[in-house]
mmCIF file of the N, C-alpha and C atoms, coordinates in Angstrom:
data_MODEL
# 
_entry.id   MODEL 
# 
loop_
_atom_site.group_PDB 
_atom_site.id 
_atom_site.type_symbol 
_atom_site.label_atom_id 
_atom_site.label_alt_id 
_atom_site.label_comp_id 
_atom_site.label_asym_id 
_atom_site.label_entity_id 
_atom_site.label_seq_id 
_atom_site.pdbx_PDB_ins_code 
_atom_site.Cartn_x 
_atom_site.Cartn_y 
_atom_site.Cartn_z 
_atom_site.occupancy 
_atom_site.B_iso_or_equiv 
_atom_site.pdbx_formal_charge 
_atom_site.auth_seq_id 
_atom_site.auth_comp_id 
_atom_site.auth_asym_id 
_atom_site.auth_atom_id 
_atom_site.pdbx_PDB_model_num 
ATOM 1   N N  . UNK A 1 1  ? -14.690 42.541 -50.734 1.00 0.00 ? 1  UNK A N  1 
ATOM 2   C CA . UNK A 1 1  ? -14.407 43.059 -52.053 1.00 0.00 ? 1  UNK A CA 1 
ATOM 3   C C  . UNK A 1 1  ? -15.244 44.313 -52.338 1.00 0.00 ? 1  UNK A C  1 
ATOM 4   N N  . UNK A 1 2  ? -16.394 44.319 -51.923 1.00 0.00 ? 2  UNK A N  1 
ATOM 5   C CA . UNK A 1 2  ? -17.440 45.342 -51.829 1.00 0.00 ? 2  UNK A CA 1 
ATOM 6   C C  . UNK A 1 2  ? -16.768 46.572 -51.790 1.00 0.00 ? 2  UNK A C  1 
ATOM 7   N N  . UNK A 1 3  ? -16.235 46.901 -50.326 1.00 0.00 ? 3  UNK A N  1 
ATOM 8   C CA . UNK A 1 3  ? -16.127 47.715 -49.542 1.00 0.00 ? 3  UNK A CA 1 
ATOM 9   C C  . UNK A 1 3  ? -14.564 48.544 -50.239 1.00 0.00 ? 3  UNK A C  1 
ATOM 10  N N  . UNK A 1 4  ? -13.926 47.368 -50.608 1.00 0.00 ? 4  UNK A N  1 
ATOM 11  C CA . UNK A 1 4  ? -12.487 48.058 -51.516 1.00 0.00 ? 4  UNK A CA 1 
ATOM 12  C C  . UNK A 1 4  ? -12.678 48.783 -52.606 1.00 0.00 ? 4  UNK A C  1 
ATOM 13  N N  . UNK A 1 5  ? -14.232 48.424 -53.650 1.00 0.00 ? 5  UNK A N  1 
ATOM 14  C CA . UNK A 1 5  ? -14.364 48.922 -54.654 1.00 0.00 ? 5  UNK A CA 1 
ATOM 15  C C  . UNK A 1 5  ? -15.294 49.849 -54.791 1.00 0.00 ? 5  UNK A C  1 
ATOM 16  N N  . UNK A 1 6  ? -15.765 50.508 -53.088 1.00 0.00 ? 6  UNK A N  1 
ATOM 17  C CA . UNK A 1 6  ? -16.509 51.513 -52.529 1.00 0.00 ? 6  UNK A CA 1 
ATOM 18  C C  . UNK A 1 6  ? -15.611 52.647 -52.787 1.00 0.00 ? 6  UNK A C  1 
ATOM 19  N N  . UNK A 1 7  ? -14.524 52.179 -51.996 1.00 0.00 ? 7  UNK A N  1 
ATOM 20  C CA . UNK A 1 7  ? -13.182 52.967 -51.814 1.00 0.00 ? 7  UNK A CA 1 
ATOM 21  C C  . UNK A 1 7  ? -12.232 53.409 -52.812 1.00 0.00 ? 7  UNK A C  1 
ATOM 22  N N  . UNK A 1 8  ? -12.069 52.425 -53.966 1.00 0.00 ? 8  UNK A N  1 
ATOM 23  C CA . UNK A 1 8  ? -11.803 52.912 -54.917 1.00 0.00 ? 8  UNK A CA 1 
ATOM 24  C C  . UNK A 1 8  ? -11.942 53.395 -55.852 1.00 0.00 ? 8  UNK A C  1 
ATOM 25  N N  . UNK A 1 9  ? -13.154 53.256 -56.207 1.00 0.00 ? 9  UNK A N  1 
ATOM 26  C CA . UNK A 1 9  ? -13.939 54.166 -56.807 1.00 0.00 ? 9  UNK A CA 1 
ATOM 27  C C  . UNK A 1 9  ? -14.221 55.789 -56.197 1.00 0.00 ? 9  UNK A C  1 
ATOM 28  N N  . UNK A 1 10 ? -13.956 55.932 -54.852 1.00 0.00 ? 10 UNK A N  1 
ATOM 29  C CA . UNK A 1 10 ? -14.185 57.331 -54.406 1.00 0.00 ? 10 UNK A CA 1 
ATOM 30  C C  . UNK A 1 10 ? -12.953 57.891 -54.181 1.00 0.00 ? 10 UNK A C  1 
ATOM 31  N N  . UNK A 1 11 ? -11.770 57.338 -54.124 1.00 0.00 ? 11 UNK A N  1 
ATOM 32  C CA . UNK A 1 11 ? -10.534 57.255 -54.585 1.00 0.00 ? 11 UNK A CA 1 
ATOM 33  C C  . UNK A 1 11 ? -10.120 58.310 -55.323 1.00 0.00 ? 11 UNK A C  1 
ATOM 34  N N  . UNK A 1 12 ? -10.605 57.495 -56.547 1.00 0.00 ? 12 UNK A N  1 
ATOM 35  C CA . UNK A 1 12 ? -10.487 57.898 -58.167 1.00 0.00 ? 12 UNK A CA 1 
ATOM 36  C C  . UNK A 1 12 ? -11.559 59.001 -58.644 1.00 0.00 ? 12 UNK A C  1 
ATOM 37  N N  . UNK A 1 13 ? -12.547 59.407 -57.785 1.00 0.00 ? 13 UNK A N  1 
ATOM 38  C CA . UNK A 1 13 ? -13.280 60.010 -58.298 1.00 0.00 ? 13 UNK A CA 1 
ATOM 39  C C  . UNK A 1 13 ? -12.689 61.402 -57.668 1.00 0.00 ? 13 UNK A C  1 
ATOM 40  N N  . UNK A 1 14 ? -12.349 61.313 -56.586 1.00 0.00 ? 14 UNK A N  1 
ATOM 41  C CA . UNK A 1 14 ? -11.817 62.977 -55.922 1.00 0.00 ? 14 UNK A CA 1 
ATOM 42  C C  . UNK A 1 14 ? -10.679 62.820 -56.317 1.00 0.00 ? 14 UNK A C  1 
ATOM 43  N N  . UNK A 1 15 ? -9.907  61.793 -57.239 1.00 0.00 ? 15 UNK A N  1 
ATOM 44  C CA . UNK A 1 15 ? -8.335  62.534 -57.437 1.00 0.00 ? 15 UNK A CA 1 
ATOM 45  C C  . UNK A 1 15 ? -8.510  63.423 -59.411 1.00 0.00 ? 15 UNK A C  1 
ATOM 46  N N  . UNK A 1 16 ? -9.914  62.849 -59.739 1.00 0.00 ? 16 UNK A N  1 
ATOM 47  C CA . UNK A 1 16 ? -9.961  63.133 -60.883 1.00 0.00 ? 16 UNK A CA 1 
ATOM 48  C C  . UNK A 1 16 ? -11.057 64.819 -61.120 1.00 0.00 ? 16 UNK A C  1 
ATOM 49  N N  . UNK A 1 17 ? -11.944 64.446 -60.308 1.00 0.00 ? 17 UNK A N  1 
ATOM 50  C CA . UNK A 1 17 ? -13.296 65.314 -60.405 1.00 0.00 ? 17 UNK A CA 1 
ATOM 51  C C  . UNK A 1 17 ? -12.770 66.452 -59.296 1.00 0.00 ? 17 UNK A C  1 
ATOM 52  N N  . UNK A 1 18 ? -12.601 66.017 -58.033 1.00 0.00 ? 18 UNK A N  1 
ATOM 53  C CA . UNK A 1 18 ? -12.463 67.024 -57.057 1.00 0.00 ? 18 UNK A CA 1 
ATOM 54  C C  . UNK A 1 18 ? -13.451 66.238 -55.903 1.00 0.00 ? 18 UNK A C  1 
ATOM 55  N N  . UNK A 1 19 ? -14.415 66.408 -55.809 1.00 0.00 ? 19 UNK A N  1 
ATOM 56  C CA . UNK A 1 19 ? -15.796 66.059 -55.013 1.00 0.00 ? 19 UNK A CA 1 
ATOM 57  C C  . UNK A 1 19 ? -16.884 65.280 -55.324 1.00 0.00 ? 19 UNK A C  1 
ATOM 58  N N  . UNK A 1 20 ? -16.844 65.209 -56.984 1.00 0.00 ? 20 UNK A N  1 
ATOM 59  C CA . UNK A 1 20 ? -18.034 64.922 -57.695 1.00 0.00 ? 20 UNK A CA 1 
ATOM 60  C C  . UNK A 1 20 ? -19.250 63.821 -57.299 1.00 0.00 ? 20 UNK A C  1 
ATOM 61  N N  . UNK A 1 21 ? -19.980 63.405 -56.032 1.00 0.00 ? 21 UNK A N  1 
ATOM 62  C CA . UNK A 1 21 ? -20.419 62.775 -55.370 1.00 0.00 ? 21 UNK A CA 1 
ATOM 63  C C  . UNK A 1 21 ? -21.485 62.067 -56.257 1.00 0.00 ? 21 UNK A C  1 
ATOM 64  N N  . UNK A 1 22 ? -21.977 62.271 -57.532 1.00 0.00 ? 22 UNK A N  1 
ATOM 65  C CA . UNK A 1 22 ? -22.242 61.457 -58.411 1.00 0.00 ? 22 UNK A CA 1 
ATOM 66  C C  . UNK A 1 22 ? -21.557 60.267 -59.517 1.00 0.00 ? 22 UNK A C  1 
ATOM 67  N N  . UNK A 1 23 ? -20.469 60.585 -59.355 1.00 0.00 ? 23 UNK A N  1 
ATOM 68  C CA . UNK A 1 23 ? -19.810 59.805 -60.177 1.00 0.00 ? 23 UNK A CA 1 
ATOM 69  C C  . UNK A 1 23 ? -19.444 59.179 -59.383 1.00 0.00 ? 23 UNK A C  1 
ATOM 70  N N  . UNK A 1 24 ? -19.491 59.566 -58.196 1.00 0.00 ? 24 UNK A N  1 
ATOM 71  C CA . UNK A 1 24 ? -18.792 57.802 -57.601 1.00 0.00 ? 24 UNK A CA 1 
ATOM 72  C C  . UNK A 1 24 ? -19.388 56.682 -57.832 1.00 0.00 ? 24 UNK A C  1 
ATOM 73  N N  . UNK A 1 25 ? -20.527 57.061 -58.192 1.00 0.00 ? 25 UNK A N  1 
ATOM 74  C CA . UNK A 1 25 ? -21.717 56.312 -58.167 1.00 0.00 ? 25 UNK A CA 1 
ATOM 75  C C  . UNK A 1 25 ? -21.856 55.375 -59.650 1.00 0.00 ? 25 UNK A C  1 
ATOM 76  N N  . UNK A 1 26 ? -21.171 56.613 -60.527 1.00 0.00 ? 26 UNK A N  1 
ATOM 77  C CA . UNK A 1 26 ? -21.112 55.806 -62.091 1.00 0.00 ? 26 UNK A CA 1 
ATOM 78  C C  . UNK A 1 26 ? -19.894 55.074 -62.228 1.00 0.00 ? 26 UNK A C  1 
ATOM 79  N N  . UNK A 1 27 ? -18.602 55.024 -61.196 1.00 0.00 ? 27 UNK A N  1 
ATOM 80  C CA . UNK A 1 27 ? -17.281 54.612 -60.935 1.00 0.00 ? 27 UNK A CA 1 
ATOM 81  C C  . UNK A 1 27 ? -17.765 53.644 -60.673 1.00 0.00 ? 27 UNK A C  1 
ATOM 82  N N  . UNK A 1 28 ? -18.183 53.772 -59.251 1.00 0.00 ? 28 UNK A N  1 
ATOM 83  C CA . UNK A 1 28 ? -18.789 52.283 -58.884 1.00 0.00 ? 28 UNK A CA 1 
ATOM 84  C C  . UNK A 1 28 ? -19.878 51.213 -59.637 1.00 0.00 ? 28 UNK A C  1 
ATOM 85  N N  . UNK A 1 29 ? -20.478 51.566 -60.547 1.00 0.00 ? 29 UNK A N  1 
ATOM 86  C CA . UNK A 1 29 ? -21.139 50.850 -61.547 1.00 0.00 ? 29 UNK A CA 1 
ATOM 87  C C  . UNK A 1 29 ? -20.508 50.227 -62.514 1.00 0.00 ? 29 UNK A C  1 
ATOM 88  N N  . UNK A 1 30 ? -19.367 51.142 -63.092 1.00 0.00 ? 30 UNK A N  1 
ATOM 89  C CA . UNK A 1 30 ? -18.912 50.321 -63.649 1.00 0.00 ? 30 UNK A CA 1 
ATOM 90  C C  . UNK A 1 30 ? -17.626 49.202 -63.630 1.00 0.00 ? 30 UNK A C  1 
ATOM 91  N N  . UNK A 1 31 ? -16.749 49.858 -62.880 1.00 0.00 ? 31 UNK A N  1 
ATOM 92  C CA . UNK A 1 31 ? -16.064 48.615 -62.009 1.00 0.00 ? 31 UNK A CA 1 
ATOM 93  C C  . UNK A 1 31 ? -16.995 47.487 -61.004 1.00 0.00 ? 31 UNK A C  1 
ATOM 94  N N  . UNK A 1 32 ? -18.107 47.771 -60.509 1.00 0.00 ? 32 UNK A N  1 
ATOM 95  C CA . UNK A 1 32 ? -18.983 46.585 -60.212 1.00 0.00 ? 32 UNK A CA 1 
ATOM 96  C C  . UNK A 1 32 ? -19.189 45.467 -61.290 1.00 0.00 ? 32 UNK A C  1 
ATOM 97  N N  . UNK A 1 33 ? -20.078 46.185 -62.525 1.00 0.00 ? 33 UNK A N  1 
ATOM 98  C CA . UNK A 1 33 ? -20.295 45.120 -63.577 1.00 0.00 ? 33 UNK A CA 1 
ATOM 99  C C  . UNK A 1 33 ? -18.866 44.675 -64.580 1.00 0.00 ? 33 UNK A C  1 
ATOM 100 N N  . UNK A 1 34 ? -17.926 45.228 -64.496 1.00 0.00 ? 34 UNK A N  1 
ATOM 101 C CA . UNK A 1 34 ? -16.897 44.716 -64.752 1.00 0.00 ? 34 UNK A CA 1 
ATOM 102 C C  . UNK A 1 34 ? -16.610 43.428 -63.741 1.00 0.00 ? 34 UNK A C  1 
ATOM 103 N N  . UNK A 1 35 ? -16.529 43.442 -61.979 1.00 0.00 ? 35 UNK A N  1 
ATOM 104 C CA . UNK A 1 35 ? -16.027 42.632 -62.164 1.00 0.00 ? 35 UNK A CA 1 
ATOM 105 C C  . UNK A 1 35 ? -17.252 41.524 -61.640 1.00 0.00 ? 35 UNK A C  1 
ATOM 106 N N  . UNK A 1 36 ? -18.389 41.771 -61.805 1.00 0.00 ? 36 UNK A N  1 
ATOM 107 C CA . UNK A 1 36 ? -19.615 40.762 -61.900 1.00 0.00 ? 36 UNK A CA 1 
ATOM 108 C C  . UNK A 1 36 ? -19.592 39.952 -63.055 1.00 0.00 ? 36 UNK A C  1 
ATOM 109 N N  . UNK A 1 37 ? -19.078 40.862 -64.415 1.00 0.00 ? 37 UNK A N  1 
ATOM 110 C CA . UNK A 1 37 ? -19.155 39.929 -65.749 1.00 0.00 ? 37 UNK A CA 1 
ATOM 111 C C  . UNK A 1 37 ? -17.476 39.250 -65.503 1.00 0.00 ? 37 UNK A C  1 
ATOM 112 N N  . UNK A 1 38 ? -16.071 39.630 -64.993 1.00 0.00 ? 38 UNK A N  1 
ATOM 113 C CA . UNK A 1 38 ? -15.582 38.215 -64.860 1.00 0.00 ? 38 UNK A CA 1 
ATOM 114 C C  . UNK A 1 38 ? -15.528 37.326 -64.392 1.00 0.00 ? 38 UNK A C  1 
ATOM 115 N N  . UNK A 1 39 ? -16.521 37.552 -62.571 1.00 0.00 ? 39 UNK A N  1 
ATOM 116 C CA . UNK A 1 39 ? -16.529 36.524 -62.145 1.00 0.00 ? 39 UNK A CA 1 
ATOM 117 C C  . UNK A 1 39 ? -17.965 35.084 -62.485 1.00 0.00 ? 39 UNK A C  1 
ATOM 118 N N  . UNK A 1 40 ? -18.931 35.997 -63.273 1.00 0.00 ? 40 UNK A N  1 
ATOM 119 C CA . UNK A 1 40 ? -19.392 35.095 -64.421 1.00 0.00 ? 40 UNK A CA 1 
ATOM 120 C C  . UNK A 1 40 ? -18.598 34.648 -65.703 1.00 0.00 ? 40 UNK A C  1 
ATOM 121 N N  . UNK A 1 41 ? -17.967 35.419 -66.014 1.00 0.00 ? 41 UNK A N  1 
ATOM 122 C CA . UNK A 1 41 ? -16.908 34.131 -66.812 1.00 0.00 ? 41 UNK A CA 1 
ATOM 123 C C  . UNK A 1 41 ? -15.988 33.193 -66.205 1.00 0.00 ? 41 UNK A C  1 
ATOM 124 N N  . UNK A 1 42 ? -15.731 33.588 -65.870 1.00 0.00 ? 42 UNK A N  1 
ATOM 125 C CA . UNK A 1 42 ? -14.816 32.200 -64.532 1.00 0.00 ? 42 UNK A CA 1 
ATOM 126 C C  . UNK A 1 42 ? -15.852 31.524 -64.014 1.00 0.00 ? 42 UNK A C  1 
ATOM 127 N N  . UNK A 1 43 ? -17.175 31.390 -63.321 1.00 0.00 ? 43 UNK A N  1 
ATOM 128 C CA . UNK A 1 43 ? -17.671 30.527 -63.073 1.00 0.00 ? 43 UNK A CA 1 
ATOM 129 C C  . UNK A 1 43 ? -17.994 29.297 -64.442 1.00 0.00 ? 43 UNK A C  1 
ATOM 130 N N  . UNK A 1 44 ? -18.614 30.574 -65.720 1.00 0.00 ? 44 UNK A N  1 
ATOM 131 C CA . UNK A 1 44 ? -18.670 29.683 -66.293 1.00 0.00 ? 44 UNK A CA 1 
ATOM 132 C C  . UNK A 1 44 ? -17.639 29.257 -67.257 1.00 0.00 ? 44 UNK A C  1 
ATOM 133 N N  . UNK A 1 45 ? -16.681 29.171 -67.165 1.00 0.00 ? 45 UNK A N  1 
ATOM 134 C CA . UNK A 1 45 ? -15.597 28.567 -67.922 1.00 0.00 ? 45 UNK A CA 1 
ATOM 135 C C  . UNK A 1 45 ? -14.631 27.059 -66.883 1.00 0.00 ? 45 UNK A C  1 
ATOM 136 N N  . UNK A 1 46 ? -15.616 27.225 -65.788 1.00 0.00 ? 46 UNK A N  1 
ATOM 137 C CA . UNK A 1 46 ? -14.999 26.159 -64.344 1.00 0.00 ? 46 UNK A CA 1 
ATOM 138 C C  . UNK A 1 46 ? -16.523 25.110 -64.624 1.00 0.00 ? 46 UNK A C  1 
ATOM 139 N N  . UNK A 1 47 ? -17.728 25.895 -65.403 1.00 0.00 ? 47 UNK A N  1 
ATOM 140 C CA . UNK A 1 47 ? -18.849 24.603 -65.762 1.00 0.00 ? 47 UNK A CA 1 
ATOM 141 C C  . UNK A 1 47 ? -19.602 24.713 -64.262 1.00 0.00 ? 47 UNK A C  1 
ATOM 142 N N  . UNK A 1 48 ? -19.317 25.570 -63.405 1.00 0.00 ? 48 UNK A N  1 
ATOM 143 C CA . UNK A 1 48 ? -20.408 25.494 -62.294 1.00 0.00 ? 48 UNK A CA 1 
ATOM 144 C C  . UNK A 1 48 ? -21.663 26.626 -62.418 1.00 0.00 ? 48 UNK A C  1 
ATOM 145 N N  . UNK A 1 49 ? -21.683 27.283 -63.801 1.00 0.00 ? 49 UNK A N  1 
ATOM 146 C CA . UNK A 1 49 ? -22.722 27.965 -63.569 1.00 0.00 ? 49 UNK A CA 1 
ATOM 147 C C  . UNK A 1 49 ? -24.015 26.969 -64.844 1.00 0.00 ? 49 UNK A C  1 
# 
C-alpha cells in the first residue's frame, strides 16, 4: 500500500505542479494520514483497538 501511495502522490504532483519535488512530500502526508486515520477508525469500530 506504501509504495502505491508513493506513486500516487508523485503522480499527481507532476500532473499538477510540473516537477515540484516538495510537494510530493506534502501529497504524501496527507493521503498517508488520511488513510492512517481510516484505518484507525475501522480498527476501532471492529473493537480491536
Amino acid at each position: 500500500m506504501g509504495a502505491l501511495l508513493v506513486s500516487a502522490a508523485d503522480l499527481l504532483t507532476q500532473r499538477v505542479t510540473g516537477s515540484a519535488l516538495l510537494l510530493v512530500g506534502v501529497v504524501t502526508g496527507v493521503g498517508g494520514g488520511a488513510y492512517l486515520a481510516w484505518l484507525l477508525r475501522a480498527e476501532r469500530k471492529a473493537d480491536r483497538v
